[in-house]
N, CA and C atoms of all chains as a GROMACS GRO file, in nm:
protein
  402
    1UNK      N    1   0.347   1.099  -1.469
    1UNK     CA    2   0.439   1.029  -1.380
    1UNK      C    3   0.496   1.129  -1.278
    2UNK      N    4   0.505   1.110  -1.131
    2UNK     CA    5   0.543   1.177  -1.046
    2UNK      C    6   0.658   1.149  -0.980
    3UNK      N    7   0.751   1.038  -1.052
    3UNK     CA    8   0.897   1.037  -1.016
    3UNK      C    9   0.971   1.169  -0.979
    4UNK      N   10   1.046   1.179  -0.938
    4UNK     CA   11   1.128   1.318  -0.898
    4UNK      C   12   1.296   1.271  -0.945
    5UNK      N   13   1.371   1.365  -0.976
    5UNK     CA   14   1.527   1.360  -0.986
    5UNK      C   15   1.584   1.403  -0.839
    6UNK      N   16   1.686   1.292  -0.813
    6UNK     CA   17   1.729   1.333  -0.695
    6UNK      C   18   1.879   1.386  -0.699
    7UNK      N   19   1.893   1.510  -0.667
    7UNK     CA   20   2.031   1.588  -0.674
    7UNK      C   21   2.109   1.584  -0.557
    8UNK      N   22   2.225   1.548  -0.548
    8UNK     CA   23   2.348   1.575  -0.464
    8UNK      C   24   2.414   1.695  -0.473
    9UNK      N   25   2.449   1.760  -0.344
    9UNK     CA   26   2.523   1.882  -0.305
    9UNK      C   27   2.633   1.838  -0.321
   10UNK      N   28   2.750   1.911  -0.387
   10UNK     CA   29   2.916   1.830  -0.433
   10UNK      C   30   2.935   1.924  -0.338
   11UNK      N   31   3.057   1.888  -0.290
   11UNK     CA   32   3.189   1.959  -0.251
   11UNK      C   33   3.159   2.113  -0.290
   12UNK      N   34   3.192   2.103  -0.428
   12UNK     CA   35   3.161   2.279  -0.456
   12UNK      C   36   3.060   2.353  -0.431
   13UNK      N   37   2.910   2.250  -0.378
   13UNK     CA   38   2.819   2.327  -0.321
   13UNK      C   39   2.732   2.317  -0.448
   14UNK      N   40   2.759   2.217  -0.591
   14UNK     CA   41   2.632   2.286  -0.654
   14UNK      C   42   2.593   2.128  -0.640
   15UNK      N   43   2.484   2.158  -0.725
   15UNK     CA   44   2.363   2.049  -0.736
   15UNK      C   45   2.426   1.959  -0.869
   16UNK      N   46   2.440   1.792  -0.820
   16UNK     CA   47   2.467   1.729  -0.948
   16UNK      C   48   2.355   1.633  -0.946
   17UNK      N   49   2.308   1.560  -1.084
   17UNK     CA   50   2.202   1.544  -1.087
   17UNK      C   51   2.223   1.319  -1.062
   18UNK      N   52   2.243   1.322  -0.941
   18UNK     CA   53   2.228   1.169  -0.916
   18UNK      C   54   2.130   1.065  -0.973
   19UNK      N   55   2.022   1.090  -0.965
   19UNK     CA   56   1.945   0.959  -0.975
   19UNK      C   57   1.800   0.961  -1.010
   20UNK      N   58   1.764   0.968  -1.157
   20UNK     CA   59   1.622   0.960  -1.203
   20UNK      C   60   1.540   0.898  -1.198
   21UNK      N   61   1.399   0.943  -1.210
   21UNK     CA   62   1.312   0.835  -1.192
   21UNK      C   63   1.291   0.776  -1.088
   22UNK      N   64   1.279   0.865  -0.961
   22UNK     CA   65   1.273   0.800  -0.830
   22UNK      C   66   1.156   0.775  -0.760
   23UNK      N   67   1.155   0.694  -0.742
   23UNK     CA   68   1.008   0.655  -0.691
   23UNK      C   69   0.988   0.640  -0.538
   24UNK      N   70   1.066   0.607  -0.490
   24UNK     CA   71   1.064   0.546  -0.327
   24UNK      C   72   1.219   0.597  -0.253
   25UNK      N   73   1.136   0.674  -0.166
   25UNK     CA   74   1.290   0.754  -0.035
   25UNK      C   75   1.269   0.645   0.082
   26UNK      N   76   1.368   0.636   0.123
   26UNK     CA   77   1.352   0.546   0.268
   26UNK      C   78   1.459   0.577   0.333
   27UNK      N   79   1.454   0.650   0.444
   27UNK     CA   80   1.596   0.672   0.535
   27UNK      C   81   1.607   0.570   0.593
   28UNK      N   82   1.720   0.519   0.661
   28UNK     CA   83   1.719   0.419   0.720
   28UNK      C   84   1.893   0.423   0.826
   29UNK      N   85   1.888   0.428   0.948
   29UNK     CA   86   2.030   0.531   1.020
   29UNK      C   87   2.020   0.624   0.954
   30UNK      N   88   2.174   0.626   0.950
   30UNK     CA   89   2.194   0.737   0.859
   30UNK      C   90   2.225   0.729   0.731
   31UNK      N   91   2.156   0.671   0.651
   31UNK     CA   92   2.156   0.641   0.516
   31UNK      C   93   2.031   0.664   0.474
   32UNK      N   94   2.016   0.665   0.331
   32UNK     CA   95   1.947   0.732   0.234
   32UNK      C   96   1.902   0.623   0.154
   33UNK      N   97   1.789   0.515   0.128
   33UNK     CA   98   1.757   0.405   0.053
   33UNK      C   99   1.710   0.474  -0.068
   34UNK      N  100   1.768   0.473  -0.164
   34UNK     CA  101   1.651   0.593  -0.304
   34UNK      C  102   1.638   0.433  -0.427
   35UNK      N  103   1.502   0.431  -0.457
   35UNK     CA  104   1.460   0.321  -0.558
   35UNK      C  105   1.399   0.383  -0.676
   36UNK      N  106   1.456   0.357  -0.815
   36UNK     CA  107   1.401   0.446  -0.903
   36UNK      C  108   1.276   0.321  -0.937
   37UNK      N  109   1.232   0.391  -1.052
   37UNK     CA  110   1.072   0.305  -1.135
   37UNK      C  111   1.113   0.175  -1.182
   38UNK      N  112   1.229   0.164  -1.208
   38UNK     CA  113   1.280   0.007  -1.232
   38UNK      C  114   1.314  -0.071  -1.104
   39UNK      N  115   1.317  -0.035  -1.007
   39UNK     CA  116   1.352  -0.110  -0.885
   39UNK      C  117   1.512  -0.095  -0.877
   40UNK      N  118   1.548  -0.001  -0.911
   40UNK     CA  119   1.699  -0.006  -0.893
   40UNK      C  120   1.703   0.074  -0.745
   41UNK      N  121   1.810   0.041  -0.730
   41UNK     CA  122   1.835   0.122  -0.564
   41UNK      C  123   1.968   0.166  -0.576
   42UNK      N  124   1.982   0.265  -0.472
   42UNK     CA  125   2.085   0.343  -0.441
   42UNK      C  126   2.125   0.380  -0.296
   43UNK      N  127   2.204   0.356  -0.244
   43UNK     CA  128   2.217   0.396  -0.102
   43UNK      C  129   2.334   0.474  -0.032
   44UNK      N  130   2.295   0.577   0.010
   44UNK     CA  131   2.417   0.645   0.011
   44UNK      C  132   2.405   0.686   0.177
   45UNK      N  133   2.500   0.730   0.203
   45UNK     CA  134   2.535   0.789   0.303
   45UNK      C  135   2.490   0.998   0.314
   46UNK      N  136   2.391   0.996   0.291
   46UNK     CA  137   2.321   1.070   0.321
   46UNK      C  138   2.210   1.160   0.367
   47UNK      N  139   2.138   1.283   0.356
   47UNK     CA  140   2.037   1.328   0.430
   47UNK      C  141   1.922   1.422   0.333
   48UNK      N  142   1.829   1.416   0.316
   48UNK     CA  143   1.760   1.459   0.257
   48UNK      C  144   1.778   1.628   0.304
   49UNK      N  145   1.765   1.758   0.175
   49UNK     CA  146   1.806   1.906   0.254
   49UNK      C  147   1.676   1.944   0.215
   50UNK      N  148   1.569   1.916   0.083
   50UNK     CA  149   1.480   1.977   0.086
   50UNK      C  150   1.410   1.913  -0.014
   51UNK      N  151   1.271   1.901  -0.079
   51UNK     CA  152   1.193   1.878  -0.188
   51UNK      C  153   1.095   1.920  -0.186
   52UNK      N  154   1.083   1.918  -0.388
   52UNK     CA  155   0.953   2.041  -0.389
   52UNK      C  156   0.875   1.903  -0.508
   53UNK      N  157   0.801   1.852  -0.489
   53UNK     CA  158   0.735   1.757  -0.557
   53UNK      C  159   0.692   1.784  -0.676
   54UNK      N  160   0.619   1.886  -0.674
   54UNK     CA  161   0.555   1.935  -0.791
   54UNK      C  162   0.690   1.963  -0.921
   55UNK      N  163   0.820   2.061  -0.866
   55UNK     CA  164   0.882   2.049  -0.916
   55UNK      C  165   0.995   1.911  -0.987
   56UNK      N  166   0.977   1.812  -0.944
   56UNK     CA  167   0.986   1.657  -0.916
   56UNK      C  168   1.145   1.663  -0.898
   57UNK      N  169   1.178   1.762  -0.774
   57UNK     CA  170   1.303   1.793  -0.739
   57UNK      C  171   1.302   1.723  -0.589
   58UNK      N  172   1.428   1.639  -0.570
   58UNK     CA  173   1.500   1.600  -0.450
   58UNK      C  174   1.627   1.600  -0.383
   59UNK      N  175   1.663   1.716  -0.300
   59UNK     CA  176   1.834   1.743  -0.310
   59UNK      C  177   1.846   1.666  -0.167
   60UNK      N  178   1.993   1.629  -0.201
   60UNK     CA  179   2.048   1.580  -0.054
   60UNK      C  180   2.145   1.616  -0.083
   61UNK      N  181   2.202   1.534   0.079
   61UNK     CA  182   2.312   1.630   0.114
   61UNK      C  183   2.442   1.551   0.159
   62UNK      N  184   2.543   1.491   0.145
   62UNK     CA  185   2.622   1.389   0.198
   62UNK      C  186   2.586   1.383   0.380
   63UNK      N  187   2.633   1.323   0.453
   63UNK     CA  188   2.600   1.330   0.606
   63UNK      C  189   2.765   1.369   0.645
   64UNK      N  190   2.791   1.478   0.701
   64UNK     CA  191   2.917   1.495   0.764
   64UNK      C  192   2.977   1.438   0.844
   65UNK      N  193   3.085   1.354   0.855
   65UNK     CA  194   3.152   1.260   0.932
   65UNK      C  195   3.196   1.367   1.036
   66UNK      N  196   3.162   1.344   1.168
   66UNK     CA  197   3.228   1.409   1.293
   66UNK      C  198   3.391   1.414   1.297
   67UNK      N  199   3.445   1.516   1.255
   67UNK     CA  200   3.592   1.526   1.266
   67UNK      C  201   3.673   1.482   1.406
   68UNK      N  202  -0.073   1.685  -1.176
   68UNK     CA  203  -0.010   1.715  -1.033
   68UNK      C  204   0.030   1.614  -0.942
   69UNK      N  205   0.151   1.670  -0.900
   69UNK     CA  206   0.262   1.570  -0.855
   69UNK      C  207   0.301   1.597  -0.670
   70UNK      N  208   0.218   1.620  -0.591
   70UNK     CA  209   0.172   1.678  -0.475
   70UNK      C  210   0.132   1.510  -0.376
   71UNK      N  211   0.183   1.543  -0.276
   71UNK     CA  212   0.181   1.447  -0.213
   71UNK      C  213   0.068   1.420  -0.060
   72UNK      N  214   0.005   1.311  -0.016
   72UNK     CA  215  -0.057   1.330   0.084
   72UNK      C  216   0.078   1.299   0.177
   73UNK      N  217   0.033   1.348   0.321
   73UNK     CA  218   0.166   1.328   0.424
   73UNK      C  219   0.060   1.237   0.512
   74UNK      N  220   0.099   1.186   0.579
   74UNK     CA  221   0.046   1.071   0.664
   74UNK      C  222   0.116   1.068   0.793
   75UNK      N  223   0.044   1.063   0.916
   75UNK     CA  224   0.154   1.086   1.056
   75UNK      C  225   0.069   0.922   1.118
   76UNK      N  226   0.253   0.854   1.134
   76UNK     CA  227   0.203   0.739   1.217
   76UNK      C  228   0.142   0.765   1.366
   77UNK      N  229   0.020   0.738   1.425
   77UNK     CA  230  -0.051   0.752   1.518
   77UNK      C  231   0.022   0.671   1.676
   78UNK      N  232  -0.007   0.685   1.769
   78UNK     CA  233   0.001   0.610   1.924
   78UNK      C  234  -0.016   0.430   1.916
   79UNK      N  235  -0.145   0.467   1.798
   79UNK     CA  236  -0.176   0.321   1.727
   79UNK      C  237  -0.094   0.272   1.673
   80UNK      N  238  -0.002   0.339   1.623
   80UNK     CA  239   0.101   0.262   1.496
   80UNK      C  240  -0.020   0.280   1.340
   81UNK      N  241  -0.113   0.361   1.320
   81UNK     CA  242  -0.159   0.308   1.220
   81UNK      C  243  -0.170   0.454   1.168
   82UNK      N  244  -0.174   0.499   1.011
   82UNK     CA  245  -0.161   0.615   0.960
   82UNK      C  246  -0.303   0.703   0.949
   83UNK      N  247  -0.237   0.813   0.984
   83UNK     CA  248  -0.323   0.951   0.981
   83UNK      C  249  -0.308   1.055   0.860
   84UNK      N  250  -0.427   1.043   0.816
   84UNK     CA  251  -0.402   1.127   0.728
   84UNK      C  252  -0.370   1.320   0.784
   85UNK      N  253  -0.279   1.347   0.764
   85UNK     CA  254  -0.204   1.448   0.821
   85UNK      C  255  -0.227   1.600   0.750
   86UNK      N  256  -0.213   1.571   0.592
   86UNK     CA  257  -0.191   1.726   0.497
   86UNK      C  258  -0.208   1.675   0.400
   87UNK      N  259  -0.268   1.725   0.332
   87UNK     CA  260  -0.242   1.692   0.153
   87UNK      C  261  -0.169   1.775   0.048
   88UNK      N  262  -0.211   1.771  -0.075
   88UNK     CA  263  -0.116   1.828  -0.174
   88UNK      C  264  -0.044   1.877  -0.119
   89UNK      N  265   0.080   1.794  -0.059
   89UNK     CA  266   0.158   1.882  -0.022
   89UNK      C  267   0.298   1.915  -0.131
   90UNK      N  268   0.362   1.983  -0.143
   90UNK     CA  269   0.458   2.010  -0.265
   90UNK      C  270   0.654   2.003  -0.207
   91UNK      N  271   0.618   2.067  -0.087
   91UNK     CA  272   0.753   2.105  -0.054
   91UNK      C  273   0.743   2.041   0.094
   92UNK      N  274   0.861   1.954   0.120
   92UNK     CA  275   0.911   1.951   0.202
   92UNK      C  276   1.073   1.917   0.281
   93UNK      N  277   1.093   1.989   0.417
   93UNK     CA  278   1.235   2.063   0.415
   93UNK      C  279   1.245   2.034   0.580
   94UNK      N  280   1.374   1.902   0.594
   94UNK     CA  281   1.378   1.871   0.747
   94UNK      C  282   1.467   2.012   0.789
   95UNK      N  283   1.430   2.043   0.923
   95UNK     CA  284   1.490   2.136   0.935
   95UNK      C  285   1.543   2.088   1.116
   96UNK      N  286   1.648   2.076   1.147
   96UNK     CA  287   1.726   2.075   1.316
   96UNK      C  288   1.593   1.916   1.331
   97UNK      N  289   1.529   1.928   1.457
   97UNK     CA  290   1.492   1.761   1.440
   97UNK      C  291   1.314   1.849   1.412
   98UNK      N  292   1.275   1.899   1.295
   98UNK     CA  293   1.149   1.929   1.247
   98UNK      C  294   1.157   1.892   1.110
   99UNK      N  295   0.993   1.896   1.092
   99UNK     CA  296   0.954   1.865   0.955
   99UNK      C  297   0.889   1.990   0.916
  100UNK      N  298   0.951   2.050   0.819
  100UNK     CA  299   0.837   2.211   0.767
  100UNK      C  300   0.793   2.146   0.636
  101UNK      N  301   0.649   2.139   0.629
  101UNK     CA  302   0.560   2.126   0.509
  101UNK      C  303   0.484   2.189   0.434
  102UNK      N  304   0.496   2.195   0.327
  102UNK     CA  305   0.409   2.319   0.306
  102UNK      C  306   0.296   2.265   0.166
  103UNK      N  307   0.207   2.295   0.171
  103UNK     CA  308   0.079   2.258   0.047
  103UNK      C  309   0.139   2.341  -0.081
  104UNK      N  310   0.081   2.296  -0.170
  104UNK     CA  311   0.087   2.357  -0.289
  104UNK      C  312  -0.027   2.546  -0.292
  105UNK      N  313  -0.074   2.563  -0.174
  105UNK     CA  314  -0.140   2.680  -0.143
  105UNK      C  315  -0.062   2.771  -0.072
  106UNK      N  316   0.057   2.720  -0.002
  106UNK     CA  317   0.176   2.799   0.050
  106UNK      C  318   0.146   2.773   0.181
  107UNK      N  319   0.027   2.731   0.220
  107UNK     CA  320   0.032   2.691   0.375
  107UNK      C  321   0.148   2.587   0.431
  108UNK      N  322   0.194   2.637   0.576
  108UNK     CA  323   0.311   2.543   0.627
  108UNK      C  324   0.216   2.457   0.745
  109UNK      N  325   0.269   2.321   0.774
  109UNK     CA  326   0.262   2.247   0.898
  109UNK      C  327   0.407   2.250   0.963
  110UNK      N  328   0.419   2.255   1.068
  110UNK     CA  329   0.582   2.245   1.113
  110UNK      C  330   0.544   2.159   1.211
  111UNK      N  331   0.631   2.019   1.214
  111UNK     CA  332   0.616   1.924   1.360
  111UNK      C  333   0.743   1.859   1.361
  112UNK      N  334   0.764   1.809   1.492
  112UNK     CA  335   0.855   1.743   1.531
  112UNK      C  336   0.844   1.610   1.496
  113UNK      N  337   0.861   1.560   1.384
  113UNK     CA  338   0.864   1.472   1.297
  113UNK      C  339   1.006   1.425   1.198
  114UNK      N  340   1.008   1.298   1.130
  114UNK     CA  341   1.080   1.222   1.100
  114UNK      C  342   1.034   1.186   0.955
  115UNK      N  343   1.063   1.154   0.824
  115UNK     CA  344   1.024   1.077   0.731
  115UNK      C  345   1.090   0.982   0.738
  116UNK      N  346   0.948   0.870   0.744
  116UNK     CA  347   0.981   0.734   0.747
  116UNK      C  348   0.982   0.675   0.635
  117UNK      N  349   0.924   0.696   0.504
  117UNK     CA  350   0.957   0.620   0.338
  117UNK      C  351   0.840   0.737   0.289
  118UNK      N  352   0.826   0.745   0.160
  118UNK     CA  353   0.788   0.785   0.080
  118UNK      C  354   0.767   0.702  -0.074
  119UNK      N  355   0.611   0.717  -0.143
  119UNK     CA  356   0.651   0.669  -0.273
  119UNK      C  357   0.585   0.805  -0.340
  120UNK      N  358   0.670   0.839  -0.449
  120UNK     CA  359   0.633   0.966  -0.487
  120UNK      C  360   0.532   0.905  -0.589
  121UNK      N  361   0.540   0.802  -0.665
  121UNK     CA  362   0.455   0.742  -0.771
  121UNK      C  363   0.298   0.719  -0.748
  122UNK      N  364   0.351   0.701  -0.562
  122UNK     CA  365   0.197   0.639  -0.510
  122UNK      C  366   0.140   0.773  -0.428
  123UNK      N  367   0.219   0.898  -0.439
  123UNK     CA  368   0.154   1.112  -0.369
  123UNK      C  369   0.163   1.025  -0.251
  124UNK      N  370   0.230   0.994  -0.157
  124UNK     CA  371   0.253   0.871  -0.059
  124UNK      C  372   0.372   0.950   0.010
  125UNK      N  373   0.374   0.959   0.138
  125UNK     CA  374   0.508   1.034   0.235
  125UNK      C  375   0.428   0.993   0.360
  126UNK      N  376   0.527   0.929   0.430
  126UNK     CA  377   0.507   0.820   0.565
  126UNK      C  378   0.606   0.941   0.689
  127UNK      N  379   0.562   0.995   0.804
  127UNK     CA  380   0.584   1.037   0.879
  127UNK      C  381   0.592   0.999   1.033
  128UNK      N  382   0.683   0.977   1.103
  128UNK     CA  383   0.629   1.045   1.237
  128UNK      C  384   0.703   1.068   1.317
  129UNK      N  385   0.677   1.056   1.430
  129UNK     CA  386   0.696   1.205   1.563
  129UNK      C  387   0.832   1.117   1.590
  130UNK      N  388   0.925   1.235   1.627
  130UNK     CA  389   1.005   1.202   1.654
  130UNK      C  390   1.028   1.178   1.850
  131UNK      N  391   1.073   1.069   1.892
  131UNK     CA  392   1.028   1.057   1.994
  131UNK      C  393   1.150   1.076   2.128
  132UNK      N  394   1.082   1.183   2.180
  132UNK     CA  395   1.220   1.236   2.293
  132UNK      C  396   1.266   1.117   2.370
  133UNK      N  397   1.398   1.111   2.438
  133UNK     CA  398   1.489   1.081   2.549
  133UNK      C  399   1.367   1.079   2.612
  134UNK      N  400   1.315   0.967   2.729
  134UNK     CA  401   1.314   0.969   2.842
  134UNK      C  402   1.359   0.974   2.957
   0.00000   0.00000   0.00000
């Protein structure tokens, strides 16, 4: 199975572990559509920072609101 | 192995096969840096448009300047 875990950057800068079993990324504006293997979805207000597949790693990143 | 083909939507609207096994990828300012599971990079001015990691599946394309 080639699902990936998708991690969020907190506030403090580390990696928390959001959302397993992900099967399907879809940006969409500026939002983040993430669907795990059950068809669950998640949508956040964020940006993809990097992924390594093999590792079945996906970090994002919140999207910074323009002060 | 959990390596993905990348696919660049064409002029046609219809997909190109672009890179394969690819492992890592990392939007960077308005680019896409890709890199194979061999350490080779593609870098383009590109967008991810959906992805299914279940299906080694990553939908791309060009990001398209201001006229």
């Amino acid at each position: 199975m080639c699902e990936a875990n998708v991690y969020l950057i907190n506030e403090a800068g580390k990696e928390e572990l959001l959302f397993e079993l992900v099967d399907k990324i879809r940006p969409e504006n500026e939002k983040l559509v993430l669907e795990n293997i059950f068809g669950q979805q998640k949508i956040l207000s964020a940006q993809i920072k990097e992924m390594s597949l093999a590792s079945h790693r996906v970090v994002v990143e919140m999207v910074k609101k323009p002060e």
